[in-house]
C-alpha positions in Angstrom: 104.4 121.8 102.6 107.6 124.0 101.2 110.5 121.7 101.0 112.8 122.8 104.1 109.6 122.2 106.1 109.4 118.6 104.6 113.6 118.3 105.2 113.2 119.0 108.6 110.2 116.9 109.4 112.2 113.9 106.9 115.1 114.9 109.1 113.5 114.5 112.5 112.1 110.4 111.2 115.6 110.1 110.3 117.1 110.7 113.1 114.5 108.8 115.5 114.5 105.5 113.5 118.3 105.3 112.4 118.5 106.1 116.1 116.7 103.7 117.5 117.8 101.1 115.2 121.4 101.4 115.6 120.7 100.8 119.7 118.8 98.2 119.0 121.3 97.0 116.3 124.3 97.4 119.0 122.5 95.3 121.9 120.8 92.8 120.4 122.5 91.7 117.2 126.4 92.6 118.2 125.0 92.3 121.8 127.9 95.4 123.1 127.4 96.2 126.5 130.5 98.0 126.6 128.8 101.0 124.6 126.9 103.4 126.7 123.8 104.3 125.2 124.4 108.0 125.5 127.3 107.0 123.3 124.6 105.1 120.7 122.0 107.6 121.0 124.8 110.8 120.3 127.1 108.6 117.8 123.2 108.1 116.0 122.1 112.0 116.0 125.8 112.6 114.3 125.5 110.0 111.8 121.8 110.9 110.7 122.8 114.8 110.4 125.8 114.2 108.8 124.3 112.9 105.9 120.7 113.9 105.5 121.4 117.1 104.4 123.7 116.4 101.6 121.0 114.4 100.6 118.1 116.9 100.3 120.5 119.9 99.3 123.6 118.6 97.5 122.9 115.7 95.6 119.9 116.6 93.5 122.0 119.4 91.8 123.6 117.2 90.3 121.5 113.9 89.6 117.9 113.8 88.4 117.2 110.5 87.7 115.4 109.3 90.4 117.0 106.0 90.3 120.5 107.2 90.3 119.4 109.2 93.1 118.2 106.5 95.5 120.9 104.3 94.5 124.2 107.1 95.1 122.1 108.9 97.8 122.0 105.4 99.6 125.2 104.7 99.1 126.8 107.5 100.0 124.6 107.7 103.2 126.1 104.1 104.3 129.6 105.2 103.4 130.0 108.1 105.2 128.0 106.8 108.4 130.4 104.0 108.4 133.1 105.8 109.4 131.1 108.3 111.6 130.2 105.1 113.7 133.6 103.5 113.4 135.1 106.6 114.8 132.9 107.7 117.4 132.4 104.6 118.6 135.4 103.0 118.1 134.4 99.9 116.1 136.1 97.8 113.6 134.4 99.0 109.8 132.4 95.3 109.7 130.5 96.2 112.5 129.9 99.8 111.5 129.4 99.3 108.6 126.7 96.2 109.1 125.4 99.5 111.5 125.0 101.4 109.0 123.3 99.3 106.6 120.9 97.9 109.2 119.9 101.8 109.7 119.6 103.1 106.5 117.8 100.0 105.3 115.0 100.8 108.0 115.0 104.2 107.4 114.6 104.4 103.5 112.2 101.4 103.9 109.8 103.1 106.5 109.9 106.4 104.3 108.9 104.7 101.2 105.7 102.8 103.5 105.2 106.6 104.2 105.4 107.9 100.6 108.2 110.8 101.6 110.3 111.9 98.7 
């Protein structure tokens, strides 16, 4: 599989599970019932495709090691989705942020069960 078919299908998980677990995360951790879920579900799509790409396109120009990859790659991710969820859904950064975290965390954990790059 050529590697934008492999982004898009890596994209696609992404956006399902960091999705899904940032509902979930909002309803039944931080139990918010003032946050519509169209308002999760959109503030979710945004995060995930804010980030991704950098991550398949950007960031291995200019690190190699795949370490340093996961580990700024990761970070980054978290970051920036921070304050995509903080804004969009008008949040203080703790909650966002432990958001954030809670997605990514799933995400990059159920891509390594599946062996994607």
């Amino acid at each position: 599989m050529n590697y934008e078919l492999l982004f898009l299908k890596s994209l696609l998980l992404t956006v399902l599970i960091e999705t899904a677990v940032l509902c979930l995360f909002f309803r039944l951790v931080l139990k918010m019932k003032n946050i519509s879920l169209p308002q999760l579900v959109f503030t979710g799509i945004v995060a995930s495709m804010a980030t991704l790409p950098y991550l398949w396109f950007v960031l291995p120009n200019y690190i190699d090691q795949r370490i340093w990859y996961v580990i700024i790659g990761e970070s980054f991710a978290v970051f920036m989705e921070t304050f995509i969820i903080g804004a969009m859904l008008r949040v203080n950064l703790s909650k966002s942020f432990l958001s954030s975290l809670a997605c990514n965390m799933v995400s990059f954990l159920t891509a390594l069960l599946m062996n994607l790059p």
